[in-house]
N, C-alpha and C positions, 0 to 999 in steps of 0.2 A: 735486636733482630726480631723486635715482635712478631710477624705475622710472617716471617721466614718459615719453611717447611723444617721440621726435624725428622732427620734420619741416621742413622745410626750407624757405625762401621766397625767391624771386625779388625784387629789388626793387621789381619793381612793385607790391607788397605792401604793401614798406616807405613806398613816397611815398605810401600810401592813407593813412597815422598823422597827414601832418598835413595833407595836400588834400584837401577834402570832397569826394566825388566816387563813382560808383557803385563798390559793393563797401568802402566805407572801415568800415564797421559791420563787415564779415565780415574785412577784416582789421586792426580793433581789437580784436574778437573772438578772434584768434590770438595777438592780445599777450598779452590777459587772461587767456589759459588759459597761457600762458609764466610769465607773472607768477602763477598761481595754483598754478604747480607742477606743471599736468594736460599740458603742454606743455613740449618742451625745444625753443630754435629756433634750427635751424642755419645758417649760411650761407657760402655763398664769401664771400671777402675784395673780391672786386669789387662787392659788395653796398654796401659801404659808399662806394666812390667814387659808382656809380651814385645813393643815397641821397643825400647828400651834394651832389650835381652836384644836383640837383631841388632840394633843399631850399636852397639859396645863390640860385640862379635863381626860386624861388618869395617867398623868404624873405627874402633879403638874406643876409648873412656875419653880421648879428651877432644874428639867431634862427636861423640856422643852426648858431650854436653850441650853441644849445640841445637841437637835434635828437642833434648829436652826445652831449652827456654824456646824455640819454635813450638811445643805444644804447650809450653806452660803458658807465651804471647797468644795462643791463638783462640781463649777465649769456651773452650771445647765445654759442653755440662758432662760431667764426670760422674756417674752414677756409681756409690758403693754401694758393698754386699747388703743387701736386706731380705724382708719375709718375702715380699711379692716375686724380687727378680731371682730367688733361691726358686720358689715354687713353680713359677715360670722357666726356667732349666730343668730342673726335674722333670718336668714334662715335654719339654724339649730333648733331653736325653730318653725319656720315655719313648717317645714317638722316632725319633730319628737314630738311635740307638749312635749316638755321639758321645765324647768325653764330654765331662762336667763344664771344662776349660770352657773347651768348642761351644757350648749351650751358651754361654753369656751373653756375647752378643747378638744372638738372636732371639735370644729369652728376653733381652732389656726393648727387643723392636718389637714386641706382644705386648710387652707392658705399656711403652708408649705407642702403641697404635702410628707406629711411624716405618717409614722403608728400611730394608737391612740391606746394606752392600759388604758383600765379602770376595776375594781373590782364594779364598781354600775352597774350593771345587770338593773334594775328598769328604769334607767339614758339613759343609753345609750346601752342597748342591742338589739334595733332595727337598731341600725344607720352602715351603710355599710360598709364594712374592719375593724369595733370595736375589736379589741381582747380582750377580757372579760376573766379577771383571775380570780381564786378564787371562 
């Protein structure tokens, strides 16, 4: 996807893929353009528990499997915990007086100097450049 834009999603994004619900158009919309190449899409590795956690709870364990090899096929850069994107949260909870959770993925769009789209309004609807679907 070389020269694709990276941008990065909170999971509230993520549980828009398989709950119908406002904003799920705008972020199936963000797969498509992942999946098309026009998009690169990144995320903390807590993405995937939060996703996951919804999708068992929504779905059951065994379409929740499903959900899984749809993110596992889809190629996503999965960033873990490390010094930058801790530090970068920390000052994200600094500034926005958010949970730790909630800072990740907008702490990992600081670190990569790339767009944040989230569906948690509550979360991150104060925080600068946030695109808030849904």
């Amino acid at each position: 996807m070389g020269d694709a834009t990276t941008i990065v999603l909170d999971a509230s994004v993520g549980v828009k893929w398989f709950r119908s619900e406002a904003g799920s158009d705008a972020a199936v919309g963000l797969l498509a353009e992942h999946a098309a190449g026009e998009a690169e899409i990144a995320v903390p590795s807590l993405f995937l528990y939060e996703v996951m956690s919804v999708a068992i709870r929504w779905l059951g364990p065994q379409e929740a499997r499903g959900v899984w090899r749809d993110i596992e096929d889809s190629g996503f850069t999965i960033y873990g915990v490390g010094t930058a994107l801790v530090a970068s949260a920390l000052d994200v909870v600094e500034e926005h007086g958010c949970d730790f959770y909630d800072a990740q993925a907008p702490a990992l769009a600081r670190v990569l100097g790339a767009p944040f789209f989230s569906a948690d309004r509550r979360a991150h609807g104060d925080i600068p450049g946030a695109t808030i679907i849904g």
